[in-house]
C-alpha positions as CSV (number, residue, x, y, z in Angstrom):
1,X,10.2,21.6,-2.2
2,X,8.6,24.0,-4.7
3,X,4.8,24.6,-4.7
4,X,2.7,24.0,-7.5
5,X,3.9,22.0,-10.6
6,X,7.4,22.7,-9.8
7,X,10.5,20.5,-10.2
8,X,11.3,18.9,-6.7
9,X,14.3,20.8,-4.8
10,X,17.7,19.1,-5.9
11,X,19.7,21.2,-3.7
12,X,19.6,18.6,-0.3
13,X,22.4,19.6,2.4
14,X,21.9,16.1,4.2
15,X,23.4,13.2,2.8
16,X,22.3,9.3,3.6
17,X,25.2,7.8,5.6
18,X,26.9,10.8,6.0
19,X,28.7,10.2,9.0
20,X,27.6,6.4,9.8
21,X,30.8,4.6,9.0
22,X,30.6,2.8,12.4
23,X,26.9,1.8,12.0
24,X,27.9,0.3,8.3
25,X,30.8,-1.4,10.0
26,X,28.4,-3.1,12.6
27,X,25.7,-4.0,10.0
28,X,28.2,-5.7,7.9
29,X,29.7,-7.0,10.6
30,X,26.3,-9.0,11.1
31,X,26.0,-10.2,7.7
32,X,29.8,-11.8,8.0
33,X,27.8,-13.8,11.0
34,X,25.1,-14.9,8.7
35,X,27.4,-16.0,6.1
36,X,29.6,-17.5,9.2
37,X,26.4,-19.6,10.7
38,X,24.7,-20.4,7.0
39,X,28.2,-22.0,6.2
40,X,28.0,-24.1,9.4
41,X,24.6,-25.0,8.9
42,X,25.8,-26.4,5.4
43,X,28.4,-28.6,6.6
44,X,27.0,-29.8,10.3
45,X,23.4,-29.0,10.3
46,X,21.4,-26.4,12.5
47,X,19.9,-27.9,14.9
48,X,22.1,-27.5,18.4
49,X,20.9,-30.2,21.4
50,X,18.8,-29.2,23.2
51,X,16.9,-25.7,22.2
52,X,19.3,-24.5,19.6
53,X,18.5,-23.6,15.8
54,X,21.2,-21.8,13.7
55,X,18.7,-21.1,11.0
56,X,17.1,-18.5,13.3
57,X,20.5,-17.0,14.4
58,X,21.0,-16.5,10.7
59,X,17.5,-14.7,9.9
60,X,18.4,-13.0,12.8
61,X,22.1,-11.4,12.5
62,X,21.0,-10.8,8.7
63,X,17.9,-9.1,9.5
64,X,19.3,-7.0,12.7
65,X,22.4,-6.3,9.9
66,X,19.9,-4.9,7.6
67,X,18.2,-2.8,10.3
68,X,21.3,-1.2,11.2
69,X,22.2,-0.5,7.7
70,X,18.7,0.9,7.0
71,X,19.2,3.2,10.1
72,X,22.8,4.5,9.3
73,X,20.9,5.5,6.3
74,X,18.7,7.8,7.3
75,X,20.2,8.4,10.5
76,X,21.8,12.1,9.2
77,X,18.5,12.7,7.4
78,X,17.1,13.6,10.8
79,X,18.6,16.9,11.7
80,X,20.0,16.1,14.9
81,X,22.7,17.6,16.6
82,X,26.1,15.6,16.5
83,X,25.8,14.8,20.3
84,X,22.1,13.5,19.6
85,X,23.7,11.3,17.2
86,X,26.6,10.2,18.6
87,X,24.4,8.9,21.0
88,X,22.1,6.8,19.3
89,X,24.8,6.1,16.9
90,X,26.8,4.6,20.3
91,X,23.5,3.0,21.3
92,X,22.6,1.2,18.4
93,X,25.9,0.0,18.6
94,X,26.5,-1.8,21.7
95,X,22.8,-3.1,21.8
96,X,23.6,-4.3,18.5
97,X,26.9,-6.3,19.4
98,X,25.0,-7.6,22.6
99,X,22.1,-8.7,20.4
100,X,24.8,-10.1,18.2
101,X,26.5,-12.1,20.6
102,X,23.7,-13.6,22.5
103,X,21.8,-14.9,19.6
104,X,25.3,-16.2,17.8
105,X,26.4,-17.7,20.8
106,X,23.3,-19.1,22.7
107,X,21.8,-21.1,19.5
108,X,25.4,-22.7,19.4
109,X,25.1,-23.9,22.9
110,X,21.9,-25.3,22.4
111,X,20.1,-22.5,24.2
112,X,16.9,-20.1,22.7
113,X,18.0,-16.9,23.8
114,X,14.5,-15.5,23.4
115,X,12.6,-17.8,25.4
116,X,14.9,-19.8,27.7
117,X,14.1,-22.2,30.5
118,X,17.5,-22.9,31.3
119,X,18.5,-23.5,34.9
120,X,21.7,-21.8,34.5
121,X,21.5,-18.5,36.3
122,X,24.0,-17.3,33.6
123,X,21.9,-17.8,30.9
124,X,18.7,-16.6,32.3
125,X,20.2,-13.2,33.4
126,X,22.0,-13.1,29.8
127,X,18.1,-13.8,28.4
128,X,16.8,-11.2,30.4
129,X,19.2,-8.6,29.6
130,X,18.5,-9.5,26.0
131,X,14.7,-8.7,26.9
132,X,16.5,-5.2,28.0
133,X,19.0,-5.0,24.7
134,X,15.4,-5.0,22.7
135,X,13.6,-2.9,24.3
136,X,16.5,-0.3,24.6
137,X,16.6,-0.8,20.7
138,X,12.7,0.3,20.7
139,X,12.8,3.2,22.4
140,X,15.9,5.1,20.7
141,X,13.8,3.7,17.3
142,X,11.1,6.1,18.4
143,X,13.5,8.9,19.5
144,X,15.3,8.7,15.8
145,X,11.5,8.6,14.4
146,X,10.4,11.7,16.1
147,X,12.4,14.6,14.0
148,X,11.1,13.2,11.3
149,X,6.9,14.3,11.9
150,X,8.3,17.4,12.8
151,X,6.7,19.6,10.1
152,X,10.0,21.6,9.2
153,X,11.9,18.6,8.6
154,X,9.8,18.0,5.2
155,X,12.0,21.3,4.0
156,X,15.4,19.7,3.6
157,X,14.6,16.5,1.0
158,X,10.6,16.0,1.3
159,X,10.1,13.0,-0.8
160,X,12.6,11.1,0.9
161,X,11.0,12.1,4.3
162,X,8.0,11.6,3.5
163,X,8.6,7.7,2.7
164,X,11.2,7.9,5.5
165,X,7.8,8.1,7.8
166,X,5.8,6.0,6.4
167,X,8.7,3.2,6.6
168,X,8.7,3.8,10.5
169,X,5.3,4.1,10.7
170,X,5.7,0.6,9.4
171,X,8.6,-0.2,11.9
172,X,6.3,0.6,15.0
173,X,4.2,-2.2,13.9
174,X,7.2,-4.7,13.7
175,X,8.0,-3.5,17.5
176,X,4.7,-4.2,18.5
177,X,4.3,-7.5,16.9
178,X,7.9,-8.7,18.7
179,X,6.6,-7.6,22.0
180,X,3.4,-9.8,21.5
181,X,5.8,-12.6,20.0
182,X,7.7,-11.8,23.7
183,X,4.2,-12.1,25.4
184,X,3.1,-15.6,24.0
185,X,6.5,-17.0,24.4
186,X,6.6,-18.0,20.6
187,X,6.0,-16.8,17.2
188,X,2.3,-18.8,16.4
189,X,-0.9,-18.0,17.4
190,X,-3.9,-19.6,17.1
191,X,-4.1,-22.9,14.8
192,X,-2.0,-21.1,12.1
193,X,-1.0,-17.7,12.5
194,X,2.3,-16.7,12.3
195,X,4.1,-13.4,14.0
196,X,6.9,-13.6,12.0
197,X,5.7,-13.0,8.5
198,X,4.1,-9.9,9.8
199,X,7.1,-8.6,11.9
200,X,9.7,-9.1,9.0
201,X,7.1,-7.6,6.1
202,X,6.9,-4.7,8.8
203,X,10.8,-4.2,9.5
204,X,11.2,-3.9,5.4
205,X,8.9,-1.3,4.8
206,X,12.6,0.9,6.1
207,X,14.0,-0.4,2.7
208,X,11.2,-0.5,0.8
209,X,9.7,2.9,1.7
210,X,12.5,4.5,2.1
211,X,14.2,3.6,-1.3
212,X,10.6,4.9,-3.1
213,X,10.9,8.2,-1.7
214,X,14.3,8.0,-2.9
215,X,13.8,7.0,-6.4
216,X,11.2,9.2,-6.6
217,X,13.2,12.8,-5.6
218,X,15.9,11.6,-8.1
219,X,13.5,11.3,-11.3
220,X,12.9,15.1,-10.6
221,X,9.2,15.1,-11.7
222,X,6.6,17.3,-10.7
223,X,6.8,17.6,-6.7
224,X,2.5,16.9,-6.4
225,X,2.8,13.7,-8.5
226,X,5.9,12.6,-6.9
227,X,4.3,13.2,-3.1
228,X,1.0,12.0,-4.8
229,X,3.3,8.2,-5.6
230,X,4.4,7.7,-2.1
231,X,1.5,8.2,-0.5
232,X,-0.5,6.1,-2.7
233,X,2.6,3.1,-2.1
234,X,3.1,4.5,1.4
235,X,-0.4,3.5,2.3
236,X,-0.3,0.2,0.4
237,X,2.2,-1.0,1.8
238,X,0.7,-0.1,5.8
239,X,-2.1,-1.5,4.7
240,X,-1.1,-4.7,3.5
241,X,0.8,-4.8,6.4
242,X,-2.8,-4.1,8.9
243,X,-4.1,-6.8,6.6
244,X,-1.6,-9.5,7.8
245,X,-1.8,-8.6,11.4
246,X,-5.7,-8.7,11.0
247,X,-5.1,-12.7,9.7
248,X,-2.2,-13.5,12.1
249,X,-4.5,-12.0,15.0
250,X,-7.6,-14.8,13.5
251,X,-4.9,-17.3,14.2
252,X,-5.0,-18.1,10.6
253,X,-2.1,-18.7,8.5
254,X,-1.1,-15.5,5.6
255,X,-1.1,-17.6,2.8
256,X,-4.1,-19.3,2.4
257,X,-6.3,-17.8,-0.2
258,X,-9.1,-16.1,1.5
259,X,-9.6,-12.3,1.2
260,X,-7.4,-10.9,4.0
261,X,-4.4,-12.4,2.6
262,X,-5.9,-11.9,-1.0
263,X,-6.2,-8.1,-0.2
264,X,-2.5,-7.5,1.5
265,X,-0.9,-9.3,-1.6
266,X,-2.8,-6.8,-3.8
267,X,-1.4,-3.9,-1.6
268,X,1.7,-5.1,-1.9
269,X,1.5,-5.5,-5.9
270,X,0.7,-2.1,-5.7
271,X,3.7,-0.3,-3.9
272,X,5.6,-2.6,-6.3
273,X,4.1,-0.9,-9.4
274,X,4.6,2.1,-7.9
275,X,8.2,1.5,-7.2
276,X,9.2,-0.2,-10.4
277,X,7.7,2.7,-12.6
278,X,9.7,5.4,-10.9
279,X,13.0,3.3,-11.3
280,X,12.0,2.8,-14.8
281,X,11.6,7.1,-15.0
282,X,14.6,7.3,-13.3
283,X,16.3,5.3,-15.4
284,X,15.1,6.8,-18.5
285,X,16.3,10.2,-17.7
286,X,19.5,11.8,-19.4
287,X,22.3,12.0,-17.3
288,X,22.6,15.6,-15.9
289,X,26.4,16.0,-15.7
290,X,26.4,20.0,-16.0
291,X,24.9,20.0,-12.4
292,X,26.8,18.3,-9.8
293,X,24.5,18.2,-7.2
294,X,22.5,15.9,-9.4
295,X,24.3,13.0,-7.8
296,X,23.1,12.8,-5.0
297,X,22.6,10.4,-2.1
C-alpha cells in the first residue's frame, strides 16, 4: 500500500481461494444437505419424535456451508506455509463432515445433537464428541486469525486484510456466544433474549467484512479514504454486534424498540451505506483491460 494520497497497490501475489478447491467442495457439499433437508421438511414436516427439528439442521449445514466457504476464502490470504495449510485445510475438513453428519443424522432420529439426554451410550458419546468437533473448529479459527494481526501481513492486499480482521474480530464473538449457548443448555436467556440472533449476525461479519475490504481495494481510490471506509463500517458493524449481546445478556429480546436494539440497527445501516457506496464506485469505474492484473480476486 502507497503512503499518502496514493492509489492502493493493485499488484496482490495472493489470491482468495487459491488452492481451496477441497474446502469449496465441502461447503457446497453442505448446502446440497440444506436443500436435501428443506425439501423433506416441505413434503413431511420438521419435526422428528421425540427431540428432532430439521429446521435447525438446515440453518445449520447452510450456515457451517457458508463458514467454510468464507474460510477457503481467505484461507491463502494468510501467508502460511503449504504444510500450515494443509493442515487446517484437513482440519476444517473432517470436523466439518463430522459436524455434518451428526447434525443431519441425529435431528432425523429424533435426537438434539447439541443438548441430548438420550440414554443411548452411542448417542451421548457421538454428542460429546460433537462438543469436541466445535471446539477443535474454535481453536484452528484462532490459529488461521493470528497471521492476519501480524503487522507485515497488511503489505500484501491491506484493504482486504484489514476487513479480513475486523470480520474475525467479529467471529470471536460468535465463538463465545456458542460456548455460553453450550453453557445454558439452550439458545434463550432471560424472559426474551435470544443467543442466536447474536451468534449468526457475528459469524456474517466474515462475509460482510470481508467483501467491504474487497470492494473497496478494487475501486482503486485513494488508500487513506479507502482504510478510512472500513474502519468506519468495521466498527459499526462490531458495534452493533456488542449492542445485541448487551440486549441478549438483559434477557431481553433484539427486536423490541428500545435504544439498544435502536442503536445496533443504526450500526448496521451504517456499514450498509458504507458497503453499497463503494459497490456503486466500483461499479462506476471504466473497465481497465490494458492491465491485467486488474482482475483480481
Amino acid at each position: 500500500m502507497k503512503a499518502g494520497n496514493q492509489k492502493v497497490d493493485t499488484m496482490p501475489g495472493m489470491k482468495l481461494f487459491d488452492g481451496e478447491k477441497l474446502l469449496v467442495i465441502i461447503s457446497m457439499l453442505g448446502f446440497v444437505l440444506a436443500v436435501g433437508v428443506a425439501v423433506y421438511i416441505e413434503l413431511y414436516g420438521a419435526i422428528t419424535f421425540p427431540k428432532g427439528d430439521l429446521e435447525q439442521a438446515f440453518s445449520f449445514n447452510a450456515a457451517i456451508a457458508l463458514f467454510i466457504l468464507s474460510i477457503a476464502a481467505i484461507l491463502p490470504i494468510t501467508g502460511l506455509s503449504s504444510r500450515k495449510r494443509t493442515a487446517i485445510r484437513w482440519t476444517f475438513t473432517l470436523t466439518t463432515l463430522y459436524a455434518y453428519a451428526v447434525e443431519t443424522i441425529q435431528h432425523f432420529r429424533g435426537i438434539n445433537p447439541r443438548f441430548t439426554r438420550a440414554n443411548s451410550a452411542i448417542d451421548s458419546i457421538a454428542g460429546a464428541l460433537f462438543g469436541l468437533d466445535s471446539l477443535l473448529i474454535i481453536i484452528v479459527t484462532v490459529l488461521l486469525a493470528i497471521p492476519f494481526y501480524r503487522k507485515g501481513q497488511m503489505n500484501e492486499r491491506p484493504l482486504l486484510v484489514l476487513g479480513i480482521r475486523y470480520a474475525l474480530f467479529s467471529t470471536i464473538i460468535a465463538f463465545a456466544s456458542g460456548i455460553w449457548m453450550i453453557a445454558l443448555q439452550g439458545r434463550y436467556t432471560g424472559e426474551a433474549g435470544n443467543l442466536i440472533v447474536l451468534h449468526g449476525l457475528s459469524f456474517h461479519a466474515l462475509q460482510a467484512l470481508t467483501l467491504l475490504g474487497w470492494v473497496s481495494e478494487r475501486t482503486y481510490t485513494c488508500s487513506r479514504h479507502a482504510l478510512r471506509r472500513i474502519h468506519f463500517g468495521g466498527f459499526a458493524w462490531t458495534l452493533s454486534i456488542v449492542l445485541i449481546g448487551l440486549q441478549t445478556a438483559l434477557g431481553r429480546s433484539v427486536f423490541e424498540l428500545t435504544l439498544l436494539p435502536a442503536l445496533s440497527g443504526t450500526m448496521l445501516l451504517i456499514w450498509l451505506a458504507i458497503f453499497v457506496s463503494a459497490v456503486f464506485k466500483m461499479l462506476r469505474l471504466k473497465p481497465m483491460s490494458a492491465n491485467p492484473s486488474s482482475h483480481r480476486n
